[in-house]
Structure formats: structure tokens, C-alpha cells
PAZA-477150 format. One record per residue (C-alpha): residue in three letters; x, z, y. Coordinates in steps of 0.5 Angstrom, whole numbers, plus 500, padded with zeros to 3 digits. Layout:
BEGIN
+------+-----+-----+-----+
! type !   u !   w !   v !
+------+-----+-----+-----+
!  Ala !   X !   Z !   Y !
...
+------+-----+-----+-----+
***
This chain:
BEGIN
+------+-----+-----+-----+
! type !   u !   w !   v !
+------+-----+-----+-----+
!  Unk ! 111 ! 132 ! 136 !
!  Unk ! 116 ! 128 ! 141 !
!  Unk ! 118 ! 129 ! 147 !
!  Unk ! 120 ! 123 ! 151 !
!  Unk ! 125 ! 123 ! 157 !
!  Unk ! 124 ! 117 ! 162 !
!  Unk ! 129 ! 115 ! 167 !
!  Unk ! 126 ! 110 ! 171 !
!  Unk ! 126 ! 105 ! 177 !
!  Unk ! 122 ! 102 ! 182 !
!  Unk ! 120 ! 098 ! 189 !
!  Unk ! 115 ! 103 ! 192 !
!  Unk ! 114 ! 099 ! 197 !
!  Unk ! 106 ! 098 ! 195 !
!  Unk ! 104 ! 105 ! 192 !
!  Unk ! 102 ! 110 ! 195 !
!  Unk ! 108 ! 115 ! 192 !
!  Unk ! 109 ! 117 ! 186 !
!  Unk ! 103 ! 122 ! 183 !
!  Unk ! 096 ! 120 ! 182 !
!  Unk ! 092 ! 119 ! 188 !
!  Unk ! 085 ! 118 ! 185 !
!  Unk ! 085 ! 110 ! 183 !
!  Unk ! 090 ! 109 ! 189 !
!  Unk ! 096 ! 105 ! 187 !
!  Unk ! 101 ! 109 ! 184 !
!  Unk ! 107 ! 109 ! 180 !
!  Unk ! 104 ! 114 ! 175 !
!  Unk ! 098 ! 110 ! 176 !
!  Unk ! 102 ! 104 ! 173 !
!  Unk ! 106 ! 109 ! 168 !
!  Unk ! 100 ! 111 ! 166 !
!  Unk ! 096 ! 105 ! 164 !
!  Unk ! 103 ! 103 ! 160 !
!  Unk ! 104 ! 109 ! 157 !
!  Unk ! 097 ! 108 ! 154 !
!  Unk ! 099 ! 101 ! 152 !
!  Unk ! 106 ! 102 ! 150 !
!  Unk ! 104 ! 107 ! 145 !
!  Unk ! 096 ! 107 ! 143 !
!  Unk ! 095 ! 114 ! 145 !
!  Unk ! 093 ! 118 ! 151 !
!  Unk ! 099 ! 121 ! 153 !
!  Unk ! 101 ! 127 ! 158 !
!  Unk ! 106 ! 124 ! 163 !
!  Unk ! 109 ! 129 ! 168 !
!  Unk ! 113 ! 127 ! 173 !
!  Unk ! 120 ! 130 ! 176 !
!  Unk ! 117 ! 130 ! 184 !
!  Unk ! 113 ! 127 ! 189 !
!  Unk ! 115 ! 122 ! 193 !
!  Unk ! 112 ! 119 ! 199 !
!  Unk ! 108 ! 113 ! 200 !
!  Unk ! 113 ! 107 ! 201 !
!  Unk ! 120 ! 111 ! 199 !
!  Unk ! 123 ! 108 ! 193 !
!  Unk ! 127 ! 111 ! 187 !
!  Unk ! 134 ! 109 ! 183 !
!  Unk ! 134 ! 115 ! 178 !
!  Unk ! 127 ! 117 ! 178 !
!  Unk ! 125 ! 121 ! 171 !
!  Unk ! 118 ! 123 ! 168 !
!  Unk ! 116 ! 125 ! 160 !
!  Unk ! 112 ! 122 ! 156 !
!  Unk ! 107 ! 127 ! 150 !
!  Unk ! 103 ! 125 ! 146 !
!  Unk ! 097 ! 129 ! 148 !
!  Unk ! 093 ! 128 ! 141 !
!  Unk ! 096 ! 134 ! 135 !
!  Unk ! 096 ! 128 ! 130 !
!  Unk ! 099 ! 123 ! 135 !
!  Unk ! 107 ! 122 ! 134 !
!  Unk ! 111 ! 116 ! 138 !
!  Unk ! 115 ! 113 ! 133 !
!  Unk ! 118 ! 107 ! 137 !
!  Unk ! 126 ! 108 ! 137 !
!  Unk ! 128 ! 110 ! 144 !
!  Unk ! 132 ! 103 ! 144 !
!  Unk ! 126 ! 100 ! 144 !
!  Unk ! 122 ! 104 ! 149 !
!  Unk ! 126 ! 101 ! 155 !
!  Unk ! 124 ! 094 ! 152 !
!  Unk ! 116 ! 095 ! 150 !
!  Unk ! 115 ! 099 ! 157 !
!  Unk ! 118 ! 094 ! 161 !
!  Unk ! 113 ! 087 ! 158 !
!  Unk ! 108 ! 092 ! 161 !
!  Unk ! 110 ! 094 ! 168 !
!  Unk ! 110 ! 090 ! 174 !
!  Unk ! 116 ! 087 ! 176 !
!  Unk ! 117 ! 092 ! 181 !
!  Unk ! 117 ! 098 ! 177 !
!  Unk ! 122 ! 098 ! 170 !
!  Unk ! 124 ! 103 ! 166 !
!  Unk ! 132 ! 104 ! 165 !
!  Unk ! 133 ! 109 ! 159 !
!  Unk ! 129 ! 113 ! 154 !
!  Unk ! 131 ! 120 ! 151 !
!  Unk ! 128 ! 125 ! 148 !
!  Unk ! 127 ! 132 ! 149 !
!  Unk ! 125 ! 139 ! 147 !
!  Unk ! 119 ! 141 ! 148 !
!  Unk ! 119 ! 147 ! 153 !
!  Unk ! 123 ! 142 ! 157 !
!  Unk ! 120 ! 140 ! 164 !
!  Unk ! 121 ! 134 ! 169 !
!  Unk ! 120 ! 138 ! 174 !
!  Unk ! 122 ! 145 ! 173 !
!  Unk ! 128 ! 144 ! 169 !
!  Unk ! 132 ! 140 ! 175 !
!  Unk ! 138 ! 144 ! 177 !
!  Unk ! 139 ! 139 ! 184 !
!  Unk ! 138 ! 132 ! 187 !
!  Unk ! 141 ! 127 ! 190 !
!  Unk ! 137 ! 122 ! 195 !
!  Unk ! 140 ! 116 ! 200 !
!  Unk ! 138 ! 113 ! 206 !
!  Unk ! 140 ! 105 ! 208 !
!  Unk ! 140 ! 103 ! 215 !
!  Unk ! 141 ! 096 ! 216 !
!  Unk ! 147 ! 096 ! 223 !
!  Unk ! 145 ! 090 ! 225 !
!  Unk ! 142 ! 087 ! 232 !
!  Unk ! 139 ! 081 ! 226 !
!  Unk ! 135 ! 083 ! 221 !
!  Unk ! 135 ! 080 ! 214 !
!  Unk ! 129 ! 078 ! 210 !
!  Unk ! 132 ! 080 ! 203 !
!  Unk ! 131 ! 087 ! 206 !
!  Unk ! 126 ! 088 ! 208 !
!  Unk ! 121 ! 094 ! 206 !
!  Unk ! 127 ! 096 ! 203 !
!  Unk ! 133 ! 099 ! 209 !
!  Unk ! 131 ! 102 ! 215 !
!  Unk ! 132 ! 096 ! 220 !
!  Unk ! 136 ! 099 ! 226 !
!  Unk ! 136 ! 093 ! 230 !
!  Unk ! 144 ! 095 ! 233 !
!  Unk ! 151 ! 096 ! 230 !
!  Unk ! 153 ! 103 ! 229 !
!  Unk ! 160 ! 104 ! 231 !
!  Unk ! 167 ! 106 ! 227 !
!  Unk ! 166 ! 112 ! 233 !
!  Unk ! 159 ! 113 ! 232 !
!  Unk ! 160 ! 113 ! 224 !
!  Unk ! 165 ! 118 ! 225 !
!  Unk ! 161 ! 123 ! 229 !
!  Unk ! 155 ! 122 ! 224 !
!  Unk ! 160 ! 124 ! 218 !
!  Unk ! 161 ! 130 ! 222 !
!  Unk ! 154 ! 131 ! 223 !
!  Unk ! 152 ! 131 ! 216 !
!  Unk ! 157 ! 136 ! 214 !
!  Unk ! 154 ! 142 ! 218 !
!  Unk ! 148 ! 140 ! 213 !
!  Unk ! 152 ! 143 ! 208 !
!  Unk ! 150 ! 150 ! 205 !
!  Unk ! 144 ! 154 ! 205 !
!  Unk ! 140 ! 154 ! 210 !
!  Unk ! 133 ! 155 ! 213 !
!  Unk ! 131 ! 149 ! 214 !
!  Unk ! 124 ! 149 ! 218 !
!  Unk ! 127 ! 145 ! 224 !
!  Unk ! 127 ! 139 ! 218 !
!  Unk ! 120 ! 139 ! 215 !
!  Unk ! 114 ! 136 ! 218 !
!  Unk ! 109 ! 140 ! 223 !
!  Unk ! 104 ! 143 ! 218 !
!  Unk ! 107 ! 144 ! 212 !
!  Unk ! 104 ! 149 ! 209 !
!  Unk ! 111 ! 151 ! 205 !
!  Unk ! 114 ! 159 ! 207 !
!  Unk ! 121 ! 159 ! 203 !
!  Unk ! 124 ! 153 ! 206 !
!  Unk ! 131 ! 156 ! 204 !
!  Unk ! 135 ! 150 ! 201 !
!  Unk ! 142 ! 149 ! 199 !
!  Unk ! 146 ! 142 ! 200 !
!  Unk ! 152 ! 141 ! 196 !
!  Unk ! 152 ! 134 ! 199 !
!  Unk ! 152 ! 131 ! 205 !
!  Unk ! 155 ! 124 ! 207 !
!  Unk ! 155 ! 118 ! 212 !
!  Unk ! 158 ! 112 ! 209 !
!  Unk ! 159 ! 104 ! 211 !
!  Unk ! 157 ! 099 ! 205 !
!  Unk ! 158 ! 093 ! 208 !
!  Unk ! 152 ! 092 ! 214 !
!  Unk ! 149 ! 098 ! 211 !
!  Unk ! 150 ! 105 ! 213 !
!  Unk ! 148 ! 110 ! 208 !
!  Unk ! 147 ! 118 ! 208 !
!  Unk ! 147 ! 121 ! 202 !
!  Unk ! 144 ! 128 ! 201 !
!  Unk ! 144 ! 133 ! 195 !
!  Unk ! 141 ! 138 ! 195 !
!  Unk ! 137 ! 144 ! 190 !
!  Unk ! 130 ! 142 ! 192 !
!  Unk ! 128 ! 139 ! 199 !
!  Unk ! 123 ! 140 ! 204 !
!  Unk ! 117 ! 135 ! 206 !
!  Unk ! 120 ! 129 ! 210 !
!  Unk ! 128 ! 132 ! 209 !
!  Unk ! 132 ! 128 ! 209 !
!  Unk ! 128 ! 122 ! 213 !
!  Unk ! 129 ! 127 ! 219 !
!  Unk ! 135 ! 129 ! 217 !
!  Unk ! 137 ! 121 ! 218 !
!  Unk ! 133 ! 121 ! 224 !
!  Unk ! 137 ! 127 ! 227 !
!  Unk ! 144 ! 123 ! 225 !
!  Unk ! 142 ! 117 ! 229 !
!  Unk ! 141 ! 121 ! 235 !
!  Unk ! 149 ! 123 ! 234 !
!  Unk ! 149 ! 115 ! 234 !
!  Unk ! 145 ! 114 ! 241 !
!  Unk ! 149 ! 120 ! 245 !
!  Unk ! 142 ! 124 ! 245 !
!  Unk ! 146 ! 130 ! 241 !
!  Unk ! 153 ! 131 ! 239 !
!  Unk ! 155 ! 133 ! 231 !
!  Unk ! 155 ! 140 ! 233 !
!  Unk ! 149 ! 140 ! 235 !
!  Unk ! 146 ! 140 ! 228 !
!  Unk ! 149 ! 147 ! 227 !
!  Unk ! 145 ! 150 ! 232 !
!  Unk ! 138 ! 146 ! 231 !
!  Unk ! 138 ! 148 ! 224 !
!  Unk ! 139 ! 155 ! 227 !
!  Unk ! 134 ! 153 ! 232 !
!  Unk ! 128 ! 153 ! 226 !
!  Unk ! 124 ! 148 ! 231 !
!  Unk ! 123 ! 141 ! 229 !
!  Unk ! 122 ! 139 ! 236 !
!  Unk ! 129 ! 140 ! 237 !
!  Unk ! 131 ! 136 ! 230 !
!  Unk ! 131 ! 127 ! 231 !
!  Unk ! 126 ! 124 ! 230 !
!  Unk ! 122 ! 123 ! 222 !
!  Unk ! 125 ! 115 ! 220 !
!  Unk ! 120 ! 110 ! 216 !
!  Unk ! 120 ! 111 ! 209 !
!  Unk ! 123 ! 104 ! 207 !
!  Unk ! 131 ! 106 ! 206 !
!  Unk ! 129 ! 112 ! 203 !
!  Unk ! 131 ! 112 ! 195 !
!  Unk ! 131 ! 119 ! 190 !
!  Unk ! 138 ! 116 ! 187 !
!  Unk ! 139 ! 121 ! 182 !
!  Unk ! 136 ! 127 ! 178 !
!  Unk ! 140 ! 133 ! 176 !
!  Unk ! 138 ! 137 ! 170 !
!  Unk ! 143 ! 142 ! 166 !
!  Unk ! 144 ! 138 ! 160 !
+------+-----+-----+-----+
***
């Protein structure tokens, strides 16, 4: 019996995050629906992590296993992309298709991953981003950018990162270890990307809301070290919106 790896994309301004939320508007929800559609079946589709309402994702992966014992995909995995792609909204497509061994898992088989978050540095908003940047509403500064970057590096490492994760999360090992944490301009955005082997609730957006507190002047980089050390989340910045966030990339051993 195959088992497919899907690696996809999607605008999640409209959904609820990814995993199944009653009849919600969901990725998995749409995943589901297509699934059925592209292959004639019920089929298991499991995916590699929850995302939260609103966050977008570039490199987002899932399996795909038939559920019946006499039900086997026969599509060739050039196709699939193709017969997925007539079926879901045009805000969810899907970019590749491979298979798998059967005791592979989307989300336990991930050895890292990589998130970036997109700020707008301007004082006029664009309507082409909307739902899609964080609009900041102010330049970020040749200076500023330098100091955050500096910032981003103490998140590098293994820590505890209680003072990154929102009040009344429930998780007890908030030991993550960061292999990349990086400021950079692209054009009018400026962009923070993260890896990392596992992350905590609301991570990076307060992560993204410390560094912005670098830029308004109400800490300094080397702060960060002594908030991670801290362990409080009151003394992180604050949680930013969902828009600008996006799973870029997930990271297995093979």
C-alpha cells in the first residue's frame, strides 16, 4: 500500500490553521475534501504540525494512506500535483508529490523547522499584502536592522524558552534548540527567519515581537539573552499578528 508525501501551499488567511476543527474552515478540511475526490477513497491524511488561524505556510508536508486494505493509489506522482490542484481552492495548492515508507510520519519524522515572518517597514501600507505582512506602519532603520540581527543571535542554541510561549500553555519541556535566527531586508520587508527542532505555542510571533521592541528602543539586543534566562513572558515583547507568519520549510532525514 502507498504512502504519499505531499508538500504544499497555502494562503491560511481564511482558515482556521491547519488541523481539523469540527466543520471549520481548514486546510485539512479542504485536504480531506480533495483527497477523496482525487483518489475515489477515504484516505488517512496526517499532517506535519499545527499551524494557527491565519499563519500561511510555503513548504507545509502531509501523508497521504489509503485507509481501505483493498484500496491502493495508482495515480503517478507527477500527476497527483496536477489532480489535486483542479480540486482545491486557489488558495491552497499542492507543489510536489512523493512516496514514502510506510512507518514514515509527517510529523514525528521531522528532525527541524524553518519559519519566516514578513514585516512591511513602511509608513504607507500596500493593499497587495494585505492578510499577508505584518503591517508595521514605520521604516525600520540601517541601525535598527543591525541591532535586531544582533538580537536574533542570542536565540541560538538550546534553551528553555518559557518567556517565548504564551501564558497557559500547558507544555512542560519548553527546551528548544535554534540552529537559525536571522534579520534580513528584502526590499521593503524585513524578514526573520527561524529554525529550529521544535517550537514552542506563539514561538516565533513573540519572538518577532521581542525584536521590534530592539527597534522601538524599549530593550537593547542583549536583553534577549537575560529574557530567555528570565523565563517569564512578561518580560518577552509582545505576541505579533498571525499575518507575516509562514512555515517555509520542513526538514526530515531523508
Amino acid at each position: 500500500m502507498r504512502k504519499i508525501l505531499l508538500t504544499i501551499s497555502y494562503n491560511g488567511h481564511k482558515y482556521q490553521g491547519y488541523q481539523l476543527q469540527n466543520d471549520r474552515p481548514t486546510i485539512a478540511l479542504e485536504m480531506n475534501r480533495a483527497t477523496k475526490e482525487v483518489f475515489g477513497f477515504d484516505c488517512n491524511v496526517t499532517g506535519c504540525s499545527r499551524t494557527d488561524s491565519g499563519v500561511h505556510a510555503l513548504g507545509f508536508c502531509l501523508t497521504v494512506e489509503p485507509k481501505g486494505e483493498n484500496d491502493e493509489i495508482t495515480i503517478p506522482l507527477d500527476k497527483i500535483p496536477i489532480a489535486y490542484n483542479t480540486r482545491l481552492p486557489n488558495d491552497i495548492a499542492v507543489l510536489s508529490a512523493k512516496e514514502v515508507d510506510s512507518d514514515f510520519h509527517p510529523r514525528y519524522s521531522v528532525i527541524k523547522k524553518e519559519y519566516v515572518y514578513k514585516i512591511h517597514a513602511s509608513k504607507i501600507r500596500n493593499p497587495l499584502y494585505s492578510n499577508l505582512v505584518l503591517e508595521y506602519g514605520k521604516e525600520i532603520s540601517d541601525e535598527s536592522l543591525e541591532k535586531m540581527t544582533r538580537g536574533a543571535t542570542f536565540f541560538l542554541g538550546t534553551h528553555n524558552f518559557d518567556a517565548f510561549m504564551s501564558t497557559g500553555s500547558k507544555i512542560e519541556d519548553t527546551k528548544r534548540t535554534v540552529y537559525d535566527a536571522r534579520v534580513e531586508r528584502n526590499g521593503d520587508l524585513v524578514e526573520f527567519t527561524v529554525c529550529a527542532d521544535g517550537f514552542l505555542y506563539n514561538m516565533v510571533r513573540i519572538m518577532v515581537g521581542t525584536l521590534l521592541a530592539i527597534d522601538s528602543g524599549k530593550i537593547e539586543p542583549e536583553d534577549i539573552k537575560n529574557i530567555i534566562m528570565s523565563k517569564k513572558r512578561d518580560n518577552a515583547g509582545i505576541t505579533v499578528k498571525p499575518d507575516g507568519l509562514y512555515l517555509k520549510k520542513i526538514y526530515y532525514n531523508s
